[in-house]
C-alpha positions, 0 to 999 in steps of 0.5 A: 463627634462623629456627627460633626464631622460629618457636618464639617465635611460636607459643608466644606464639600458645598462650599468647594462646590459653590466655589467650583460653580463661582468659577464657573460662572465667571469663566463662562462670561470671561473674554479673551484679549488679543493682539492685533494679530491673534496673540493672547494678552489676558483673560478678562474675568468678571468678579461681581461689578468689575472684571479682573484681568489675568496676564497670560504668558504662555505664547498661545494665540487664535490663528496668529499671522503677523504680516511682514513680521520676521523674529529671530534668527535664533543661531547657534554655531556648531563645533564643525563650524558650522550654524543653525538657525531658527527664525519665525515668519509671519505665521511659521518657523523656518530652519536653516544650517549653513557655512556662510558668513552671512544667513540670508532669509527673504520674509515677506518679500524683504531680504534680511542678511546676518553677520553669524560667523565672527563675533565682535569684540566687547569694546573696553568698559573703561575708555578715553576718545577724542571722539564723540560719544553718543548716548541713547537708552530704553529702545526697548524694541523699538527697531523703527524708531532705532534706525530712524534715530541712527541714520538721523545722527548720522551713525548710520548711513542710508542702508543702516551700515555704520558711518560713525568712524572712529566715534562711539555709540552707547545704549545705556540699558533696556534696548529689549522687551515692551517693543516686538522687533526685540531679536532685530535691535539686538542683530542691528546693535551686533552688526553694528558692532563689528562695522564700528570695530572694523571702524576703529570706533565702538557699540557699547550695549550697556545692560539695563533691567530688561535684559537681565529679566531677559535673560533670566526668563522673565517673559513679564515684560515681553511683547505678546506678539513676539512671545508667540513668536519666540514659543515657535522657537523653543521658548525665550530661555532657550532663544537667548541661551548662553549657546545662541549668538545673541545670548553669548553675546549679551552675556558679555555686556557689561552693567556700568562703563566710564568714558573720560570723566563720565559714568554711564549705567542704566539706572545708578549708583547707589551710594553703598554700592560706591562706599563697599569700593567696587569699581568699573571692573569688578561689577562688570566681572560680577555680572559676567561670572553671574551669567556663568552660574559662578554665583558671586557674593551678597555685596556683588549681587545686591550691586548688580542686580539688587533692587538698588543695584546698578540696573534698578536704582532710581536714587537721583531723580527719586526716593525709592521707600524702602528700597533706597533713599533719595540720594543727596548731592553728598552723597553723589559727589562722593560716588563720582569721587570714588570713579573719578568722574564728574558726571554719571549718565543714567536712564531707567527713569522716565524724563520730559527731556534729556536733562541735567540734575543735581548741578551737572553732575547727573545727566537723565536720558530715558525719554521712552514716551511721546510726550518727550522730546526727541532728544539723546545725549553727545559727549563731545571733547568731554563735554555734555551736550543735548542733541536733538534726534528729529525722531519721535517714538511713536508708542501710542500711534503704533498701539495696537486697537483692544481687541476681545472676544468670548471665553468658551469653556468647551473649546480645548483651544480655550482650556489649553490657554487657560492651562498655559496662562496659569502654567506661565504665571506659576513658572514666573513666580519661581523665578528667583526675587531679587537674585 
């Protein structure tokens, strides 16, 4: 007996051994993949004929300088009313406290101003105009392509100050991560915010996915460059903290609203989600009181950010498997019924164009793609109606080229972004799934 396990130990101890060499090996011929501007992507490993690619999170990068490139600020008021801000620079952080209503920070030789002592008010979630409406979703970071679209619709004007009136603007869901100019769409949409207050008209930032894993600290989706960036901050938890401007502000935001007789969410509304009753209001306070760490209930939970809640649900243009079934037109008549609405208006899902589905009763909008036309949705006097941006996304065009070089196992720079990217990874996987 005794002899056995001594065998027993010590093949276990030549097959950790030869293990521990297989990595190694492997490691040795790994690569590092980077962002145009030294960020890390992934670690490219070779397993036998093909090579596995291992995502890395953790902010690191090779001598980072991003030209022109101004992320933040990260600002947080004081009780003496005052702020602090934190922003990075091309290849630095920079701090500032102050008093004044606007911070002002020159980047790159470019002068950037943002509004940080009133907070704009959370227009209502339910609302009637007898203006236009007009509906664009998954910016995901697009910063370029945002204004671009703004100022071609006439929203804005050739400085990017409101010019819309009393009209209403709505995001419906994702305007964050994937894109790297994710802090200057979330300061353009808040400024935007109180010049369309002062206006009479409206901003509604509609929360889609991406801002709740946002928010949530689920840096899976984020853009590698603005990852380093926002790892000079402090973090993405504690860049978009409920005590920042912009996290506060997020926080408030609300996953469904309905103007006249249209529903507007980011992915859907499940059919249960209708038939449990909840209405406008209450998914809107369930969120909000999520936010707070006030949990609320299974039934509210699966709602908002359940796999087939508001902001996830694809039902309408797909069968989702397991998750949900694809929805009939039952089943959507009865969902409008129930909010007393003839359309719902939803993004989430890839489409070719701005389009109805199911009779008129669905109109999909996520035209994130370049083989999408420019297009975004206009409600006006109640009505639907297909208008053109004149903008294209440019995803493709503004890829960065793949750029690799070797893994060294003697370089500590190298070993520390080994030890980050499994430190990263490990620290998504404890993030509660689905909630």
């Amino acid at each position: 007996m005794k002899k056995t396990r001594v065998y027993l130990v010590r093949g276990l101890v030549l097959s950790l051994s030869a293990f521990v060499i297989a990595i190694g090996v492997a490691l040795a011929n790994a690569d590092v993949e980077l962002t145009e501007s030294g960020a890390h992507k992934h670690l490219l490993v070779p397993i036998g004929p093909a090579t596995a690619k291992f995502n890395t999170f953790a902010g690191t990068g090779d001598k980072v300088r991003m030209p022109g490139f101004l992320d933040g600020p990260v600002v947080r008021r004081i009780a003496d009313g005052s702020w602090a801000a934190t922003w990075f620079c091309e290849d630095k952080v920079q701090n500032r406290t102050g008093t004044d209503a606007e911070l002002i920070i020159d980047c790159a030789g470019k002068r950037h101003m943002f509004p940080v002592s009133r907070a704009p008010r959370v227009p209502d979630a339910v609302f009637d105009t007898q203006g236009d409406t007009l509906i664009l979703s998954d910016i995901e970071g697009n910063v370029r392509f945002l204004d671009a679209a703004l100022k071609s619709l006439a929203v804005t004007d050739a400085d990017g100050n409101w010019k819309y009136g009393s009209n209403h603007l709505v995001i419906a869901g994702d305007a964050v991560d994937r894109g790297r100019d994710v802090f200057a769409v979330l300061w353009r949409l808040y400024a935007l915010s109180q010049q369309a207050q002062d206006a009479g008209g409206a901003v509604h930032l509609v929360l889609g996915n991406h801002e709740q894993y946002l928010l949530r600290g689920n840096t899976s989706r984020a853009n590698r460059d603005h990852l380093y960036a926002l790892t000079r901050m402090g973090g993405q938890a504690q860049a978009f903290g409920a005590d920042t401007v912009i996290g506060r502000w997020l926080r408030l935001q609300p996953v469904i609203i309905k103007t006249g007789r249209t529903v507007i969410t980011h992915g859907g509304v499940n059919p249960l989600v209708a038939d449990a009753g909840f209405t406008v209001n209450n998914l809107n306070s369930a969120m909000r009181r999520y936010w707070m760490g006030d949990m609320p209930g299974k039934g509210e939970l699966d709602a908002i950010v359940g796999p087939a809640g508001v902001t996830q649900y694809r039902g309408y243009l797909e069968d989702g498997e397991e998750r949900f079934p694809r929805a009939t037109a039952a089943q959507i008549d009865d969902v409008l019924a129930h909010f007393g609405a003839k359309t719902i208006v939803v993004g989430h899902t890839l489409v070719d164009r701005v389009k109805t589905l199911h009779d008129g009763r669905v109109w999909a909008i996520d035209v994130n793609s370049d083989e999408a036309r420019p297009e975004a949705l206009l409600i006006r006097k109640g009505e639907p109606m297909v208008v053109s941006t004149g903008v294209a996304r440019r995803l493709k065009e503004d890829a960065a080229p793949r750029i690799t070089r070797p893994f060294s196992l003697f370089a500590a720079s190298d070993l520390a972004m080994l030890k980050g990217l499994i430190a990263s990874n490990y620290a998504l996987s404890q993030i509660p799934v689905p909630y």
